[in-house]
ZAPABA-90457 format. One record per residue: x, y, z of N, C-alpha, C in turn; residue in one letter. Coordinates in steps of 0.02 Angstrom, whole numbers, plus 50000, padded with zeros to 5 digits. Example, Ala and Ser with C-alpha at 12.3 -4.5 7.8 and 13.67 -1.06 7.14 Angstrom:
! residues 2
KESE n_east n_north  n_up ca_east ca_north ca_up c_east c_north  c_up code
KESE  50660   49716 50390   50615    49775 50390  50660   49835 50390    a
KESE  50642   49888 50354   50684    49947 50357  50645   50002 50394    s
END
This chain:
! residues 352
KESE n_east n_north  n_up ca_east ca_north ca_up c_east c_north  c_up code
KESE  55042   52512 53677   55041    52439 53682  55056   52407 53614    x
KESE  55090   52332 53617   55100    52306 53565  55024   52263 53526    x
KESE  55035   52268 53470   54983    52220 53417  54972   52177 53481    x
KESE  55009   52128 53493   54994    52047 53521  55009   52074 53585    x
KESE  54999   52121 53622   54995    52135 53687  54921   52095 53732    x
KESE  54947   52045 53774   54882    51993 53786  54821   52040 53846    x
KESE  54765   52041 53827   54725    52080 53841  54688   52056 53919    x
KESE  54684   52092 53961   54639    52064 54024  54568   52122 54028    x
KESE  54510   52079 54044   54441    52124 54034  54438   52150 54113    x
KESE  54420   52204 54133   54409    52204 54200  54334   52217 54216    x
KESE  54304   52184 54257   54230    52197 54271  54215   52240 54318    x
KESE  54181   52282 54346   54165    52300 54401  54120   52360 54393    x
KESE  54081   52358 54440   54039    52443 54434  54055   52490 54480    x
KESE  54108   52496 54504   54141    52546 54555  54192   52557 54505    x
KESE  54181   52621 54467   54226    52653 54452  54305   52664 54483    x
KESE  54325   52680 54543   54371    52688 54594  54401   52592 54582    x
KESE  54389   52537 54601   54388    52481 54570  54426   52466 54507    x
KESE  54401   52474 54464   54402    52473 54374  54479   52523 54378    x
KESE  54496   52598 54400   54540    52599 54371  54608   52568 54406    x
KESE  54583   52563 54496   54656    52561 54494  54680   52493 54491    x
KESE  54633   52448 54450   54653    52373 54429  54682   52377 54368    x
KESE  54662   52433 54320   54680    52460 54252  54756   52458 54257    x
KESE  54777   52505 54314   54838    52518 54331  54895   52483 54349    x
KESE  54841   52439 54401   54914    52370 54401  54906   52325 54343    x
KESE  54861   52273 54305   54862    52261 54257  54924   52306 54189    x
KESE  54893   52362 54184   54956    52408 54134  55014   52402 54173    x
KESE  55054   52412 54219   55106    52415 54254  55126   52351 54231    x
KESE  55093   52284 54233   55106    52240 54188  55130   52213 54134    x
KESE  55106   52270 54098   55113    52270 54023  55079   52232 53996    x
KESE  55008   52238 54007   54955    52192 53973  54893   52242 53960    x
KESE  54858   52232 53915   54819    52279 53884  54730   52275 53930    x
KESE  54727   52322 53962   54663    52308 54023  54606   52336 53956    x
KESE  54524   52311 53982   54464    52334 53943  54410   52323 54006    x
KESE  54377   52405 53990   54372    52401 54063  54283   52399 54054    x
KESE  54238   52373 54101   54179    52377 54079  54135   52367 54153    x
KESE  54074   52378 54177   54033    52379 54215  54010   52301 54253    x
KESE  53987   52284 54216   53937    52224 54210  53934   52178 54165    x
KESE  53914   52114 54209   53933    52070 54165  53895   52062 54083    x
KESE  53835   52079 54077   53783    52093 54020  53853   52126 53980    x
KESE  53885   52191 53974   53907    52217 53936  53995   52157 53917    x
KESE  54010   52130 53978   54066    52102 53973  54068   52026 53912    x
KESE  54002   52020 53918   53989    51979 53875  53985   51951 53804    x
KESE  53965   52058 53790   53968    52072 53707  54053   52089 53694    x
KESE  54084   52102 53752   54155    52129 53737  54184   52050 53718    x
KESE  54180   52019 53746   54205    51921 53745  54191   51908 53679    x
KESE  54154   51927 53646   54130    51899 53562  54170   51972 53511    x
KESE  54208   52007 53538   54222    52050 53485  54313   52072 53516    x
KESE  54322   52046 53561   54397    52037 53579  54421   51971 53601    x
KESE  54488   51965 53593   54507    51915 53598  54554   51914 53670    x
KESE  54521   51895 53741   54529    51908 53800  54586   51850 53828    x
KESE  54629   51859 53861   54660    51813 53869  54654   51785 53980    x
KESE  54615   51835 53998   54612    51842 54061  54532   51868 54102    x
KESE  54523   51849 54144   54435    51901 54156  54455   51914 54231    x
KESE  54452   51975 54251   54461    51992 54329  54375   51996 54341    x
KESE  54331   51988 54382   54271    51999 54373  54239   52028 54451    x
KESE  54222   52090 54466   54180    52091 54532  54128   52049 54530    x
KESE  54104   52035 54609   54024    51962 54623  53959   52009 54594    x
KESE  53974   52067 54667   53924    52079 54660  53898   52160 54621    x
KESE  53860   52151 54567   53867    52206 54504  53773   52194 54483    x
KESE  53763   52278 54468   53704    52277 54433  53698   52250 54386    x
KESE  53638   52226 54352   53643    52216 54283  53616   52133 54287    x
KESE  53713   52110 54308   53701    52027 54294  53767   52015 54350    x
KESE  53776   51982 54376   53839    51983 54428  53876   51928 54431    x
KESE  53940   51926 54445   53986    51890 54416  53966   51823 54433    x
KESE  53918   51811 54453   53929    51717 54454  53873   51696 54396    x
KESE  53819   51745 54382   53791    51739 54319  53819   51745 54275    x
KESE  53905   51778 54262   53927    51794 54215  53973   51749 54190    x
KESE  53985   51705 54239   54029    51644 54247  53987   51602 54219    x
KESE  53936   51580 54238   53911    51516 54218  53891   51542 54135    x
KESE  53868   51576 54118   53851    51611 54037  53920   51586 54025    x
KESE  53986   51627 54023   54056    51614 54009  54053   51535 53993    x
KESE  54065   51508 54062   54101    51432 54039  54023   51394 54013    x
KESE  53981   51401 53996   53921    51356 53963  53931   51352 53886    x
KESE  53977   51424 53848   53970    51418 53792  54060   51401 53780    x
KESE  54069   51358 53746   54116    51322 53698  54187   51374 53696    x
KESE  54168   51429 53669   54196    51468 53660  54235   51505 53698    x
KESE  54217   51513 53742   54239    51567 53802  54241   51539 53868    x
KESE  54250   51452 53872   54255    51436 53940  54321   51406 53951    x
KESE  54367   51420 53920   54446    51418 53933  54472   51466 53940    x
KESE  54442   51523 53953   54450    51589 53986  54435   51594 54062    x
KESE  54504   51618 54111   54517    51592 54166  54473   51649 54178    x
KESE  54440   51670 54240   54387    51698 54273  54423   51724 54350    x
KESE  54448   51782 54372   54475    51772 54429  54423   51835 54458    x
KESE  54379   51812 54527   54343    51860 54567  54358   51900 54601    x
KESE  54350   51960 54596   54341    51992 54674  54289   52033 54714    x
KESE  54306   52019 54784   54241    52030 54803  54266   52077 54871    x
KESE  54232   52121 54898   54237    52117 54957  54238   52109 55017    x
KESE  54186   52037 54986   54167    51997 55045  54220   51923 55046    x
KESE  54229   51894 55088   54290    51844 55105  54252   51785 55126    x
KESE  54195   51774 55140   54136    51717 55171  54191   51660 55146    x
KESE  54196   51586 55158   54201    51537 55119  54179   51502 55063    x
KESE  54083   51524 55091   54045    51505 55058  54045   51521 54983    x
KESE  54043   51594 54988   54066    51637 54928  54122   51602 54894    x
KESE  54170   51619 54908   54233    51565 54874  54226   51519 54843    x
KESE  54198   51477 54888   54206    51406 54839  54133   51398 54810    x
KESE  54090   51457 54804   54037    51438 54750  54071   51485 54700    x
KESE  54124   51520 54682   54145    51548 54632  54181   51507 54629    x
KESE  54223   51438 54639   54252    51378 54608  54194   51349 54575    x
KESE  54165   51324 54626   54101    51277 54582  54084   51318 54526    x
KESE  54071   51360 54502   54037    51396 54451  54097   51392 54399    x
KESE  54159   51357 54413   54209    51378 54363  54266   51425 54367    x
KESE  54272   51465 54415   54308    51516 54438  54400   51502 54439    x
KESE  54423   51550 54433   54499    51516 54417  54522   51529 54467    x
KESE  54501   51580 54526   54548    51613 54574  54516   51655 54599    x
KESE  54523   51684 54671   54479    51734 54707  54539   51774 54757    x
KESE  54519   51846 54749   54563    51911 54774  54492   51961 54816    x
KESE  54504   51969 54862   54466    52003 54917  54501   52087 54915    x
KESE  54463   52127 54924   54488    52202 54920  54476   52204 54982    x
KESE  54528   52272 55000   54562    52301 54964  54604   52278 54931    x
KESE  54621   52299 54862   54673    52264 54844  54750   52295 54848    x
KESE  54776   52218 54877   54863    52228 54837  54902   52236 54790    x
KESE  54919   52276 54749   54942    52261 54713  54982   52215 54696    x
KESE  55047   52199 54733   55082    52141 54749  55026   52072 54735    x
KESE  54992   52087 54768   54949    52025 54776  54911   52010 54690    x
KESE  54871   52027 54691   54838    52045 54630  54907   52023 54559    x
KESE  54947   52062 54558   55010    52055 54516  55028   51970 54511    x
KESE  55055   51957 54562   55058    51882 54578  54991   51830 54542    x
KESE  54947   51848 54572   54885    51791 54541  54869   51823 54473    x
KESE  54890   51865 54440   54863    51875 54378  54922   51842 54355    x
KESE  54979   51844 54351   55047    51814 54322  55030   51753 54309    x
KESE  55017   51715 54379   54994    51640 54379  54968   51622 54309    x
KESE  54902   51645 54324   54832    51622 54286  54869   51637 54193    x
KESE  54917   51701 54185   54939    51737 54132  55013   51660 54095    x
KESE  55023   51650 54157   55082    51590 54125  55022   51523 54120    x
KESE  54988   51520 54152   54955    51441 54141  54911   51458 54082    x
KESE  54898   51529 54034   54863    51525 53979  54935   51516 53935    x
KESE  54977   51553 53942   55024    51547 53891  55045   51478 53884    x
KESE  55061   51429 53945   55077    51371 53943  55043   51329 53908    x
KESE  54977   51335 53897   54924    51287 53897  54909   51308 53804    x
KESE  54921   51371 53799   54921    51389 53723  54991   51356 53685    x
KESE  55041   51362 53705   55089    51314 53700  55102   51248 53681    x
KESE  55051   51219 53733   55027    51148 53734  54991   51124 53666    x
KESE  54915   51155 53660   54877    51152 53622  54919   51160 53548    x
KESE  54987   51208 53546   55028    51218 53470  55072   51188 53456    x
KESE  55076   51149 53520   55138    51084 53502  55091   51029 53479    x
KESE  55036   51006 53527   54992    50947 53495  54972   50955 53430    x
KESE  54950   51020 53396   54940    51023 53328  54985   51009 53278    x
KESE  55053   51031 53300   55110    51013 53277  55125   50913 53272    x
KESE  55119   50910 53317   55129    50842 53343  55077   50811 53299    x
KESE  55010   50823 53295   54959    50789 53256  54969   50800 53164    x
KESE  54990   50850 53147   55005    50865 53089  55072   50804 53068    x
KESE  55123   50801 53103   55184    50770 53085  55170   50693 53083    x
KESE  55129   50687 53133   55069    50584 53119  55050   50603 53061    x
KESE  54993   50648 53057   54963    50658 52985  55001   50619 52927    x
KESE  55092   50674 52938   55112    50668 52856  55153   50591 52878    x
KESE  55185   50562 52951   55202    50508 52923  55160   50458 52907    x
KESE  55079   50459 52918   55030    50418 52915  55028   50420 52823    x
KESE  55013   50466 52802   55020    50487 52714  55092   50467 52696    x
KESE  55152   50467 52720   55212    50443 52700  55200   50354 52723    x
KESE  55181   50331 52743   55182    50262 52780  55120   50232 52697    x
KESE  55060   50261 52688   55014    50228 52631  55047   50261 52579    x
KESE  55074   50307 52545   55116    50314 52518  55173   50251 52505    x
KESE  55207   50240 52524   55265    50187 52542  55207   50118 52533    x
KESE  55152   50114 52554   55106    50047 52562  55090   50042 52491    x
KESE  55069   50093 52446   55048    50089 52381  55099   50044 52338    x
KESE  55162   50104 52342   55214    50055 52298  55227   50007 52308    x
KESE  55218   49981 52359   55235    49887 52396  55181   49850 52338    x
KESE  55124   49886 52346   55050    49841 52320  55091   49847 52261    x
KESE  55102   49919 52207   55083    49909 52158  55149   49876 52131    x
KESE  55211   49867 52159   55276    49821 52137  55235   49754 52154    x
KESE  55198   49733 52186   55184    49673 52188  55132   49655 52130    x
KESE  55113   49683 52123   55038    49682 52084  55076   49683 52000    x
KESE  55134   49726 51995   55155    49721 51933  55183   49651 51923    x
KESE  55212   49618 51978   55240    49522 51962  55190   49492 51955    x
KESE  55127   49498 51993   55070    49461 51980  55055   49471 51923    x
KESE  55042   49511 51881   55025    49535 51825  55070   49509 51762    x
KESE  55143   49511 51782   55172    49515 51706  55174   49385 51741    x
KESE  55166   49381 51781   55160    49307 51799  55103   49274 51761    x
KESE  55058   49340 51765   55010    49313 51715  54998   49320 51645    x
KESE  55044   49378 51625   55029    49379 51567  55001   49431 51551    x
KESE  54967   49459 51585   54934    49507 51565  54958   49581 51567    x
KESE  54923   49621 51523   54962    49667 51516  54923   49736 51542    x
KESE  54959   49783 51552   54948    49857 51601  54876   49853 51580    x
KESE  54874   49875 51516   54795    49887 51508  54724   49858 51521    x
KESE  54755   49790 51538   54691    49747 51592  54692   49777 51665    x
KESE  54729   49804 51692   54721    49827 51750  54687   49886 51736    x
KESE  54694   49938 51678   54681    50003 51693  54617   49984 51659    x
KESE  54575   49942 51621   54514    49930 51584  54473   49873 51649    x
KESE  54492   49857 51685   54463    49823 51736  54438   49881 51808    x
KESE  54480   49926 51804   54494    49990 51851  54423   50044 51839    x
KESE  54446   50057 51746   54389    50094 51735  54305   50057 51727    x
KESE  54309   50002 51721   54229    49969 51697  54210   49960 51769    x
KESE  54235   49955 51815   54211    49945 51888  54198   50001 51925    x
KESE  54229   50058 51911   54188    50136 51906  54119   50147 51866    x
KESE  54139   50130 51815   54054    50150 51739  54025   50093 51776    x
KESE  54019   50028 51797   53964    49993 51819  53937   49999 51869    x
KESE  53996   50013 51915   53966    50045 51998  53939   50134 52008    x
KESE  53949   50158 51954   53908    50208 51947  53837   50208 51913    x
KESE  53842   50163 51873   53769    50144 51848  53707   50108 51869    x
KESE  53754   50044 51952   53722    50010 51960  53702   50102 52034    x
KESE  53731   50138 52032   53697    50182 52089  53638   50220 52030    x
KESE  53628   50215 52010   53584    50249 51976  53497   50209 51950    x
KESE  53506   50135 51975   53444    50078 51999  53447   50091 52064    x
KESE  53372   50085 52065   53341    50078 52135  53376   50026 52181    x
KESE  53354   49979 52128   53401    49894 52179  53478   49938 52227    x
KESE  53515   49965 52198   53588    49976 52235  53597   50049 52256    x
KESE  53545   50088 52256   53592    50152 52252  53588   50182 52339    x
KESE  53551   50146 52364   53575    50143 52463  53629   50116 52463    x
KESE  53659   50061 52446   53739    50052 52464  53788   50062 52411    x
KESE  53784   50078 52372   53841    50116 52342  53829   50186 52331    x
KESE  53880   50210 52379   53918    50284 52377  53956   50315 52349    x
KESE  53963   50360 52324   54027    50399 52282  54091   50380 52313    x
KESE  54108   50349 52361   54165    50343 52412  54148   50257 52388    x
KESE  54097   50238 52396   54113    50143 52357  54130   50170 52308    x
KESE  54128   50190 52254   54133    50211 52167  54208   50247 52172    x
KESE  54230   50278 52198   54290    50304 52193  54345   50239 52231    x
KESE  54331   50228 52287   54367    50128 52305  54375   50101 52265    x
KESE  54301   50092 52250   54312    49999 52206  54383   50028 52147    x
KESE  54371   50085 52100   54400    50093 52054  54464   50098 52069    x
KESE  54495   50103 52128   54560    50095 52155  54575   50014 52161    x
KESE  54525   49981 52227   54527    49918 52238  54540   49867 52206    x
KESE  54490   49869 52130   54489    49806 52074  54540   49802 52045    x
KESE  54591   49847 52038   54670    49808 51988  54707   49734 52067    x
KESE  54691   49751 52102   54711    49708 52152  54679   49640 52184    x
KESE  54613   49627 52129   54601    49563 52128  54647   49506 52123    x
KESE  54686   49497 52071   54744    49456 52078  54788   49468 52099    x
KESE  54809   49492 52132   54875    49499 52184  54898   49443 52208    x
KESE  54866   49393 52217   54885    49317 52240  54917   49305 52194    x
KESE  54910   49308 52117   54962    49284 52086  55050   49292 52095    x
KESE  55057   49321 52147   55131    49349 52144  55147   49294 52168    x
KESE  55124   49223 52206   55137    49198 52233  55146   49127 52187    x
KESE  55090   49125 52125   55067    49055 52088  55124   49037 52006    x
KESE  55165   48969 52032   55219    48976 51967  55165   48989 51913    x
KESE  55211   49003 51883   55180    49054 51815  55200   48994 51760    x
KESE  55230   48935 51747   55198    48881 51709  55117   48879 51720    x
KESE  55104   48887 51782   55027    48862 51795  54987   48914 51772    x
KESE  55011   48974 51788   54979    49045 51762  54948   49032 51683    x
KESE  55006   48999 51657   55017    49005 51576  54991   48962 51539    x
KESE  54988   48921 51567   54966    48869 51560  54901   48876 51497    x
KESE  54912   48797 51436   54865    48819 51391  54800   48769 51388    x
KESE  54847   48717 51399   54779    48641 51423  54735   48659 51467    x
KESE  54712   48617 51503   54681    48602 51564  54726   48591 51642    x
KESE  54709   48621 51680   54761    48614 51738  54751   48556 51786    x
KESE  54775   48525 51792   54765    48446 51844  54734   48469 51913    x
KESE  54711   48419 51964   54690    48440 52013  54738   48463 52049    x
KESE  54805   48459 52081   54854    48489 52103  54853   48552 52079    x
KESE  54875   48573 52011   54891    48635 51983  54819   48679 52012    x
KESE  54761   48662 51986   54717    48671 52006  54684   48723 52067    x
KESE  54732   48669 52098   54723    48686 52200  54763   48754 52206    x
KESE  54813   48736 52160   54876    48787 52183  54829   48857 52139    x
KESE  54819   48862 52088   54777    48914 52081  54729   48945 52110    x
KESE  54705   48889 52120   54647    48962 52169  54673   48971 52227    x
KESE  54709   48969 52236   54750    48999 52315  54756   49048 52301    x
KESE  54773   49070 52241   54788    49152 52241  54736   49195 52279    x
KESE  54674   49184 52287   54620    49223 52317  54652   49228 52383    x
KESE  54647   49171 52430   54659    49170 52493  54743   49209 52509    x
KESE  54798   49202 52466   54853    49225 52466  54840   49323 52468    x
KESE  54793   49338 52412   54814    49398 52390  54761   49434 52456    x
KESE  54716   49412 52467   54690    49404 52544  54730   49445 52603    x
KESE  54782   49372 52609   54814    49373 52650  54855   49439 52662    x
KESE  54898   49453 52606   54931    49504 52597  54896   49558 52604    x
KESE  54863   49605 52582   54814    49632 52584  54826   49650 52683    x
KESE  54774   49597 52702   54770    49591 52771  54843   49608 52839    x
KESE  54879   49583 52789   54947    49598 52838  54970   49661 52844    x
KESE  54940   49694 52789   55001    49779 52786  54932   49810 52821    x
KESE  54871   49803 52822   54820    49837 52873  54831   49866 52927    x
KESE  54807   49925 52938   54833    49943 53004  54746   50006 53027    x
KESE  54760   50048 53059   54697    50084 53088  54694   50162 53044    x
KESE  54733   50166 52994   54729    50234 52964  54678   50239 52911    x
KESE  54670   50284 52905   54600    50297 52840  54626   50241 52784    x
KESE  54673   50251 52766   54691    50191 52714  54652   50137 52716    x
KESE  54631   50105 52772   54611    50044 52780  54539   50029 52755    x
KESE  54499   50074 52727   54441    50067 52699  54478   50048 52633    x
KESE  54517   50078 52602   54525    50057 52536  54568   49962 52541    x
KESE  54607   49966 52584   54643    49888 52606  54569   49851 52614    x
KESE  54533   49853 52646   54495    49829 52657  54445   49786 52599    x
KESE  54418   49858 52589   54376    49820 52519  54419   49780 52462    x
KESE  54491   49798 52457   54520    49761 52404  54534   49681 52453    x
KESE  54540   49696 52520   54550    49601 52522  54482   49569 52517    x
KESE  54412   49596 52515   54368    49570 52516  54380   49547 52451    x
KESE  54375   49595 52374   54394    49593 52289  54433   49524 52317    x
KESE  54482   49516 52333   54541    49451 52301  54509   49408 52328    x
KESE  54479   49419 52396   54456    49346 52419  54410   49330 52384    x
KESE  54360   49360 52376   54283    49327 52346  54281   49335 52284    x
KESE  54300   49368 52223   54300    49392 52169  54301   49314 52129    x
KESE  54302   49253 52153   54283    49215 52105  54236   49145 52145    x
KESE  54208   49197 52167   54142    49156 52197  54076   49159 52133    x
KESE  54048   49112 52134   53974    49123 52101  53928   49105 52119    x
KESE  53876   49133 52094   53802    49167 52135  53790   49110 52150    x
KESE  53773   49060 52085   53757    48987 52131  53785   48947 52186    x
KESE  53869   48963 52204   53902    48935 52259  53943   48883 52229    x
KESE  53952   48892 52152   53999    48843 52148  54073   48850 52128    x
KESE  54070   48923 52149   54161    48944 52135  54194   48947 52222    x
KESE  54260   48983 52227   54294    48962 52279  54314   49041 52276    x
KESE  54342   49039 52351   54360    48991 52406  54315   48960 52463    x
KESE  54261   49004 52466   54204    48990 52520  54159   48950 52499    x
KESE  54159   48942 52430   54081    48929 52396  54014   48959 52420    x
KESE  54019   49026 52439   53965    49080 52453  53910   49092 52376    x
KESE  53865   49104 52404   53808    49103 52347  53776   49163 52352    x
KESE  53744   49207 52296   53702    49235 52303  53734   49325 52349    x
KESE  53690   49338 52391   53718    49408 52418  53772   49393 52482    x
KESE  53768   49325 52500   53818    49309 52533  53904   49337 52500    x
KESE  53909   49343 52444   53951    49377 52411  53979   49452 52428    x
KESE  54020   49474 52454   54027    49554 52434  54015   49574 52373    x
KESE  53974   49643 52392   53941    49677 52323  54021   49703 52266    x
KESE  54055   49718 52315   54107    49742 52270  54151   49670 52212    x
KESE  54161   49626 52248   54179    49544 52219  54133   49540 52174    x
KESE  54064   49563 52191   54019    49543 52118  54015   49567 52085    x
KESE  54051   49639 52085   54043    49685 52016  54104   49657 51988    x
KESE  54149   49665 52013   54230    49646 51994  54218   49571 51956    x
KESE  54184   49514 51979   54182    49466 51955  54135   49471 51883    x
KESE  54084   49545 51888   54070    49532 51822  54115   49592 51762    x
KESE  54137   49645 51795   54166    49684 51749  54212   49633 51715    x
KESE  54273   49611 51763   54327    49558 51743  54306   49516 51697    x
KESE  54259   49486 51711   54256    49437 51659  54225   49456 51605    x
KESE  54207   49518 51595   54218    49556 51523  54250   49573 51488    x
KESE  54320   49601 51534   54388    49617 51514  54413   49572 51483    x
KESE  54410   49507 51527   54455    49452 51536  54431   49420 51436    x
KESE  54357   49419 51443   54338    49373 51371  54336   49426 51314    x
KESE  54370   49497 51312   54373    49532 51249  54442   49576 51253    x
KESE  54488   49525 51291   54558    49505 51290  54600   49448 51247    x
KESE  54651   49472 51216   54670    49422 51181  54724   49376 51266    x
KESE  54721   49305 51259   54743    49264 51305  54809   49226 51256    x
KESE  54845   49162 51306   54883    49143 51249  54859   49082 51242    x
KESE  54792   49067 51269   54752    49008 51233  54704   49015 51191    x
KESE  54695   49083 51174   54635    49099 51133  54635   49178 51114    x
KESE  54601   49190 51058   54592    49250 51032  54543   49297 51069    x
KESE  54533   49348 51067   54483    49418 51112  54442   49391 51059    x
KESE  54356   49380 51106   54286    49376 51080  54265   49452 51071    x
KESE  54248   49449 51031   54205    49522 51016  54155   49547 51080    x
KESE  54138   49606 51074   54112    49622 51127  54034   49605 51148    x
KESE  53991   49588 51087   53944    49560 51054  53941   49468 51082    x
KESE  53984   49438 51072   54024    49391 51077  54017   49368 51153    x
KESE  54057   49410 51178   54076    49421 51255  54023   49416 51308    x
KESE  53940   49473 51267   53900    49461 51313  53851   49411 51325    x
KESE  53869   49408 51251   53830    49333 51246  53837   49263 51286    x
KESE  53918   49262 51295   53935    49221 51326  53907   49220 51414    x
KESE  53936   49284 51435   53911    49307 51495  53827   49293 51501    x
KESE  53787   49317 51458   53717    49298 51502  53724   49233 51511    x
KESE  53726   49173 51458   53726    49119 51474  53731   49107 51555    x
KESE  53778   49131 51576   53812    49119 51661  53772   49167 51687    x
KESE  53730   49190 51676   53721    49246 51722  53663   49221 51783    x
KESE  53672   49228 51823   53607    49184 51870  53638   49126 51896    x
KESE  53698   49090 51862   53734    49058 51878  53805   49061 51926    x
KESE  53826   49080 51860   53912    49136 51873  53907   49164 51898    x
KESE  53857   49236 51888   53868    49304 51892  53806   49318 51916    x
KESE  53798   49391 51975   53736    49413 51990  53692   49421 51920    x
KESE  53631   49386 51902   53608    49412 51849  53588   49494 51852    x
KESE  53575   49526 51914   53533    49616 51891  53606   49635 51872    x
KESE  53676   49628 51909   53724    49664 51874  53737   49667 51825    x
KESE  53717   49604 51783   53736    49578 51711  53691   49608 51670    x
KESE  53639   49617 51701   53604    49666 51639  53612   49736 51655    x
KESE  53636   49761 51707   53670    49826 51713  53695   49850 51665    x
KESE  53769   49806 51659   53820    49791 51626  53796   49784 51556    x
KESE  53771   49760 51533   53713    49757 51474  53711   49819 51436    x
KESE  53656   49840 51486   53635    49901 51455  53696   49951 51437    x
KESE  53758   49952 51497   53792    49989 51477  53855   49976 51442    x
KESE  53860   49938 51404   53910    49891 51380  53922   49949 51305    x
KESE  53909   50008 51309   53944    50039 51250  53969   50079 51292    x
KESE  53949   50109 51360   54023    50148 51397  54071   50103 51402    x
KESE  54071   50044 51404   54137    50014 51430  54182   50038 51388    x
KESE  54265   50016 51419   54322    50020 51396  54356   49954 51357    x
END
């Protein structure tokens, strides 16, 4: 017999039985294993890989409808077709070896002809069905990679957009990648207080640090006189600025779809929308206060505005870092969650 010659178990305790099923089975060209009872057929099922079960009813030991229901109860071994024989023909019999799971029933004496035929059957509807199961894997693998080719393709959209927002504003690569990293070191620190470390997860901490360069993304949308702007911005200009939240939002929201990606889409349209809300309720777009805020918007709203004030601007020089926090407590309780701010505090010599 060959390596991959597909194997059929034969059950029975009539010797006379067992072989000359051996015989038509081999005449087959399929590899027979021949055994008594179902007790022993059972340990053979966990140490071969069976593609067929011929099984006599009635057998010392444990008998084939006990051996059936054991079979199809465990996970493993109940897509293994079960075909009876008996030498009894009752109805009753029959169709309680269906109910029990049974694939097919052959009455002895046997035919060979006969027998040959219903083992073929049962022998093409495993091959078919193994078939099946190696195309769907196939089939599921090839979604897989165009699902990874599709966020793939979604990234570079964000990050070509995110680079106009960016150079619209002025700002340069390294505020994205120093806004990226301080929202990692703070959201890892704030998991390390009691206050946060139930909702932030290594999976929030590895997000956010993706998510936060995509706070302004609305800017791709806001003229960049207004961006640049060095005065004070009128109430019009004004208006038109903070749209960027609701814009970069928006966008965000549109390329969404149901693939794992969407945890990371997700939390970043929460970042653009809320990221310039404050605790007291007097920033926009919602004027949300307090924990009404996303936790991730409130780290981002305080890392950023660390970045943002020990950045050189083109209305003003980078405050020292000393400088910077000083400024920040002032707001803090105000602006900014105050416990993050003293997070942030304490850890204000990891920053970047």
């Amino acid at each position: 017999m060959k390596e991959n010659t597909p194997q059929v178990l034969i059950i029975d305790d009539v010797d006379t039985n067992r072989f000359v099923l051996k015989d038509i089975i081999s005449d087959m060209g399929y590899q027979p294993i021949l055994t008594e009872n179902g007790e022993q057929a059972l340990k053979i099922v966990q140490k071969f890989e069976v593609q067929l079960i011929i099984s006599d009813i009635a057998m010392p030991v444990m008998d084939g409808y006990e051996f059936c229901e054991r079979m199809k109860s465990d996970p493993k071994t109940r897509e293994i077709p079960i075909i009876f024989i008996s030498a009894f023909d009752d109805p009753t019999d029959v169709v309680k070896g269906f109910q029990l799971g049974g694939a097919d029933y052959i009455t002895k004496p046997f035919v060979p002809e006969v027998v040959k035929a219903r083992v073929a059957l049962h022998m093409n509807l495993v091959e078919n069905n193994r078939s099946m199961v190696e195309l769907n894997r196939k089939l599921q693998a090839s979604l897989q990679e165009q699902r990874m080719q599709l966020e793939r393709e979604k990234r570079g959209i964000l990050l070509a957009l995110l680079r106009v927002a960016r150079e619209n504003a002025a700002y340069d690569v390294k505020h994205m990648e120093r806004l990226s990293q301080n929202c990692r070191i703070l959201a890892e620190a704030m998991q390390l207080s009691p206050q946060f470390d139930d909702v932030i997860s290594d999976s929030f901490v590895e997000t956010i640090e993706e998510a936060a360069p995509l706070c302004d993304l609305g800017n791709v949308a806001i003229p960049t006189d207004i961006l640049r702007k060095e005065g004070q911005l009128n109430e019009e200009e004004a208006s038109s600025m903070y749209s960027h939240t609701s814009i970069g939002a928006r966008i965000l929201s549109d390329i969404e779809d149901d693939s794992d990606y969407n945890g990371f889409l997700e939390m970043a349209e929460r970042i653009a929308h809320y990221h310039h809300e404050n605790w007291n309720g007097s920033g926009y777009p919602e004027r949300l206060q307090g924990d009404e805020i996303p936790l991730e918007a409130q780290i981002v709203a305080v890392a950023g505005a660390f970045c943002s004030l020990t950045e050189w601007r083109t209305f003003r020089s980078a405050y020292s870092k000393e400088s910077a926090l000083d400024i920040m407590r002032k707001e803090a309780g105000t602006k900014y969650n105050p416990d993050i701010y003293e997070i942030l505090f304490k850890i204000n010599r990891q920053l970047v």
